[in-house]
Structures are given as C-alpha cells and as structure tokens.
C-alpha positions in Angstrom: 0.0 0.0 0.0 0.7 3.7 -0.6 -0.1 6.6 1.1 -1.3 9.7 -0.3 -1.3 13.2 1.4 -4.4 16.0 0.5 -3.9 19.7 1.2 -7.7 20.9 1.8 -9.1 24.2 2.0 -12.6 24.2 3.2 -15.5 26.9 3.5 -16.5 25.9 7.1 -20.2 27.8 6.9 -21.8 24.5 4.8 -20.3 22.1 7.3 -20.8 20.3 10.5 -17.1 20.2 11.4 -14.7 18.5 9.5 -15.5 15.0 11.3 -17.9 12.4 9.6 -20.7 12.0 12.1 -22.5 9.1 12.9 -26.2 9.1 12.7 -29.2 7.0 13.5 -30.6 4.9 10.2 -33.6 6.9 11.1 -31.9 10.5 10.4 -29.6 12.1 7.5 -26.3 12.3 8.1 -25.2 15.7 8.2 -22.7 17.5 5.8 -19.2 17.0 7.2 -15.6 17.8 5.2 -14.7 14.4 6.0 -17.9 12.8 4.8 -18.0 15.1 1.5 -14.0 14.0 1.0 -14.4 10.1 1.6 -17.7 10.2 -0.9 -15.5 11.4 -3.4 -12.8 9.3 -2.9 -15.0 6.2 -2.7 -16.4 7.3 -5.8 -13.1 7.6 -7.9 -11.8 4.1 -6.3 -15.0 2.4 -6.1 -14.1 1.2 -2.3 -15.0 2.9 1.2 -11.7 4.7 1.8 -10.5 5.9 5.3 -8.8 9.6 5.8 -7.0 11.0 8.8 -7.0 14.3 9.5 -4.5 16.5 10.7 -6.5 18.4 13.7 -10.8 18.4 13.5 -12.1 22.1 12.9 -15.7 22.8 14.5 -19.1 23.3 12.5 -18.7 26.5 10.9 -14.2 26.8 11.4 -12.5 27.3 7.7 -9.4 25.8 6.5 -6.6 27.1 4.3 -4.1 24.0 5.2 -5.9 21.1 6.1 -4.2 17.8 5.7 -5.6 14.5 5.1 -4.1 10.7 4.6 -5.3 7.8 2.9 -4.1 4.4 1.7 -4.3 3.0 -2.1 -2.9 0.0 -3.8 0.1 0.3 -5.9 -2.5 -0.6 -8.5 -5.2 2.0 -8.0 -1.9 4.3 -7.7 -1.1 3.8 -11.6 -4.7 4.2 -12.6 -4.9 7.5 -11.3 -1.8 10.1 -10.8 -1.6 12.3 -7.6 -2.7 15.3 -10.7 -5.3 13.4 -11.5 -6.8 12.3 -8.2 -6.2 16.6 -7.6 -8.7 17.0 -10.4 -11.0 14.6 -9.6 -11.5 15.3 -6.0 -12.6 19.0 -6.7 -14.7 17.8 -9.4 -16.5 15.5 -7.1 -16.7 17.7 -4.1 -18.4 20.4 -3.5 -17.7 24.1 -4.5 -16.9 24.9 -0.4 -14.1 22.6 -0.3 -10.7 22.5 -2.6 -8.2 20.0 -3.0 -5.1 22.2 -3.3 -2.4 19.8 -3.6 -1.9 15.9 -3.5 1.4 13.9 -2.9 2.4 10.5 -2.5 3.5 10.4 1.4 6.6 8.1 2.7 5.0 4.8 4.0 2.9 4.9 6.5 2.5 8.4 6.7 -0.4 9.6 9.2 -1.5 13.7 8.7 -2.4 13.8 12.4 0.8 12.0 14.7 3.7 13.2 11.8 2.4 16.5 12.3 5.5 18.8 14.0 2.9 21.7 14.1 -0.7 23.2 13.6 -1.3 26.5 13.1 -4.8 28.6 13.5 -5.2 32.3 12.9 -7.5 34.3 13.9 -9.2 37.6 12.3 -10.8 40.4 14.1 -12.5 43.7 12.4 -13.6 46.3 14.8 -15.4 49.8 14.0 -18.9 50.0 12.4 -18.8 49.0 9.0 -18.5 45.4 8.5 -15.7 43.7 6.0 -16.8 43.1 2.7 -14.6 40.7 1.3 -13.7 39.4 4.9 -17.0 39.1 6.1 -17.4 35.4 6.5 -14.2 34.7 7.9 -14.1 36.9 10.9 -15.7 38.4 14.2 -16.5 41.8 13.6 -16.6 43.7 16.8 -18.1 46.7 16.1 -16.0 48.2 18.8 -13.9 51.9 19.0 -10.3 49.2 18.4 -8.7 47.0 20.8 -5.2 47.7 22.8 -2.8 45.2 20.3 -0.2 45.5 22.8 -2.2 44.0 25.7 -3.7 41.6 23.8 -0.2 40.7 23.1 1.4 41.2 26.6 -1.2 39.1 27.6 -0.7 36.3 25.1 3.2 36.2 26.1 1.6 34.3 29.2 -0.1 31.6 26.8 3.2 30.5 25.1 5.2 27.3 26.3 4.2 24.5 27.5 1.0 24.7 30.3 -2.3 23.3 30.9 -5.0 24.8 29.1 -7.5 23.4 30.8 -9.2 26.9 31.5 -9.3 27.2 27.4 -10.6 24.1 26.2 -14.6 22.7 26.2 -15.4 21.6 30.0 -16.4 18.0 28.8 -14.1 17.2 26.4 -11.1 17.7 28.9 -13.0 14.8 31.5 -10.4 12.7 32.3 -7.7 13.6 29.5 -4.7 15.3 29.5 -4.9 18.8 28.8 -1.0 20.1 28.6 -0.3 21.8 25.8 2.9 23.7 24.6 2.5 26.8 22.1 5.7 27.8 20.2 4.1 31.3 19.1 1.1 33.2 20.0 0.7 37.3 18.3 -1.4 39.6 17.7 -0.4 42.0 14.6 -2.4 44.4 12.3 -3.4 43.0 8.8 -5.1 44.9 5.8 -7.0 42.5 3.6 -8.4 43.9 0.3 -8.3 47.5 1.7 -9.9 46.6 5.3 -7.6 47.2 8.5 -8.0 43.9 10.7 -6.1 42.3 13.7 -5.0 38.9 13.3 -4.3 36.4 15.8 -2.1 33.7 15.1 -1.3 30.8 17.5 1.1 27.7 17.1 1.2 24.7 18.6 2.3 21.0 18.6 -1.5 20.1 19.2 -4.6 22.0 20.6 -8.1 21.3 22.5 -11.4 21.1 21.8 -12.4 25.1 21.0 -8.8 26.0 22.6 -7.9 28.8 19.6 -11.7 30.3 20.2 -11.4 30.6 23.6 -8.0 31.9 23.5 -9.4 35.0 21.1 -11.9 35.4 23.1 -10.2 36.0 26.6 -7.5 38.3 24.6 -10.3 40.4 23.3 -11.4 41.1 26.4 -7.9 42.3 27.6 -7.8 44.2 24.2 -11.2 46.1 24.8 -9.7 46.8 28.7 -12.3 44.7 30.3 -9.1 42.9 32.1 -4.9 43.3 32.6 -2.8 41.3 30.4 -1.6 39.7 33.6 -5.2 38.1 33.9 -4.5 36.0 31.2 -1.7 34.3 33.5 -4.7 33.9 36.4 -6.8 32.0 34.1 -3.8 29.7 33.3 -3.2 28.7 37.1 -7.2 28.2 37.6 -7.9 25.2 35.4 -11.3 26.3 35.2 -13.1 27.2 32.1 -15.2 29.5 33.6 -12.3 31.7 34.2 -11.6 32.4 30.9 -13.1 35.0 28.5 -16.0 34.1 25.5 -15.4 31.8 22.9 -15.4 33.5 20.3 -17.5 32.7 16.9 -16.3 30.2 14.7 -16.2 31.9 10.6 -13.5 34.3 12.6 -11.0 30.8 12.6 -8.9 29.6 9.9 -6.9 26.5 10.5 -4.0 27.6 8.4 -1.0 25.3 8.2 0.9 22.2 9.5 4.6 21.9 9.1 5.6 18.1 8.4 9.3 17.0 8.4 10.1 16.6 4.2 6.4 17.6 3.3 6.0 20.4 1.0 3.2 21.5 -0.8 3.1 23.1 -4.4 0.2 24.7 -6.4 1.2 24.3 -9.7 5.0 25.3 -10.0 4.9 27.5 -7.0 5.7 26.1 -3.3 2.9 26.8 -0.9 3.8 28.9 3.1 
C-alpha cells in the first residue's frame, strides 16, 4: 500500500465540522468535510476509503491548510496520478471545499501524529462598518479598536508548554490530558483587500477542543480593557473554564497550516507557506 497526502481548503459555513458524524438509520447524516472528502474518494476508487486528519475544525471553522491521509494500492496508484486524483476530488466535491495539492507520502504516513505543528489564525474587524470581502471569515466587533499590545502582553503568558484546561470545552477535557505547549502566539495588524484587521495567530504542537476560540476570546477582552494582560496568567493557574473570556465565533477561525518533516506542498510550479 501507498499513502497519499491531500492539502484541503474548506468553506466551514456549509459544514458540521470537519468529522464524519455518525447518525441513527432513522436521520440524514449531516454535511461533514470528512464525509463530503471520503464520498469522493470512494467514488473515484470504487471502495470505502479511510482519511486522517491532521487536527478536526468545529461546524462553521474554515481551513486554508488542512491535511488528510489515505491508503491506495500500488495498483489504484497507476490508474490515477496524484494530478489526476487533484482533479478529480474537486470535481467530485463540493464548491466549499478544494483539493489544493496531492502527494504520495513516505510509507505509513499519518496527517495527524507526523504532524510537528498546527497553526490557526484568527481575524478580528472592529469599528462600524462590516468587511466586505472578509466578512465570512471573521468576528467583527463593532467596537472603537482593541489595545494590540495588551492583547499581546497578555498572550506572552499563553506560550510554552501549560495546561490549558481553563481554554478548552469543560467536557471534552474529562479525564484527558490537557497540557499543551504553544511555540508562538501574536497579535499583529493585517489589511485584507483594503480593510484594516487584527490577526491572531497561534502555534502549537497540538490544541483542544475550542482552545484557539477561547484563546481569542479571553485576549479580546484584555484588548477592549475589560481585564490586565496579567489576567491572562490567572486563568492559566485556575484550570477552570469559567475563568476564561468568550469563545469567540467560529467563521473568525482559519486552521491555516501544518509543518511536516520533508512535506512540502506546491500549487502548480509555485511552493505553498
């Protein structure tokens, strides 16, 4: 067997997260990435086929850099090219999702553990007119502006290695490990097609269940001076959700990128960041 690799980009609005959800005989399933992806795929190789992901988004979170894995015979490999699968997946999917790229892995290749790093990012618009071009992919405020450098003295507190449990989903840290170590976490002024945004971007090895959202969230609310960037460090040390800020909505996330060791991505001649 062969593995292949998929770069994904996804609309998230359409979607009920990117995981394939299992449903009663009685009811539909609902639109998922994953469900959309393995369709097509089980259409072009006429076999239920099995993806891995490299980190689940939530109903409604985009992607620019998802990863997904798969196995194919050495057979179904000749009959159709990496280009052509690339071709056929975003014939056979719909318009919301995009099959950027596709490359033949090294053996045994898993787009979830080989992954060295995720990152998400974040946009924020403030003031009273609305994005245009932006609109569906971030929260917009409607706010005077936010204070970028104590959102980002307050983010210096988020980067290493700590439990997160304060910025995760209450149930879905029950009885689970919830360390986590960040290698970069920023807040820096954008412009995107004329409009003046913030973006945040955050880096880790692996995250929690709505850990990105929550971490926008509880930085906003330093940025708008409901709190002190030093807060930030107080909702660490409390392990308690309920310490931290508002989760913030999900079009505003964009799970952007994952680094791989000898993994790199082109669209047509040109490598992809």
């Amino acid at each position: 067997m062969k593995t292949l690799a998929v770069l994904l980009q996804y609309h998230g609005a359409p979607f009920h997260g990117f995981a394939r959800q299992v449903r009663d005989d009685r009811e539909p399933e609902l639109p998922t990435v994953q469900g959309e992806v393995e369709a097509a795929l089980e259409t072009l190789f006429r076999r239920p086929v099995e993806t891995t992901c490299a980190g689940r988004t939530d109903a409604g979170v985009h992607a620019r850099g998802q990863v997904v894995s798969f196995d194919v015979s050495e057979e179904e490999l000749k009959q159709r090219t990496p280009r052509c699968l690339l071709r056929s997946l975003n014939a056979l999917t719909p318009c919301a999702i995009g099959a950027r790229d596709v490359q033949v892995a090294s053996d045994g290749f898993s787009a979830r553990f080989d992954a060295r790093s995720r990152e998400y990012r974040y946009f924020l618009s403030t003031g009273a007119t609305p994005p245009l071009v932006m609109h569906d992919f971030c929260w917009h405020l409607r706010c005077p502006g936010l204070d970028v450098d104590a959102m980002n003295a307050g983010a210096e507190h988020l980067i290493g290695e700590h439990d997160f449990k304060s910025f995760c989903l209450s149930a879905s840290a029950v009885g689970k490990p919830t360390r986590r170590n960040l290698m970069r976490c920023d807040v820096a002024p954008v412009e995107i097609a004329g409009d003046g945004m913030l973006c945040l971007t955050v880096e880790g090895s692996s995250f929690l269940h709505s850990m990105v959202r929550t971490i926008a969230g509880t930085l906003v609310a330093v940025g708008r001076g409901l709190r002190e960037p030093d807060w930030v460090a107080d909702v660490l040390t409390a392990r308690n959700r309920g310490a931290a800020g508002e989760k913030a909505p999900a079009e505003g996330l964009v799970f952007w990128n994952v680094r791989y060791d000898g993994l790199q991505w082109q669209a047509g001649n040109r490598p992809i960041q």
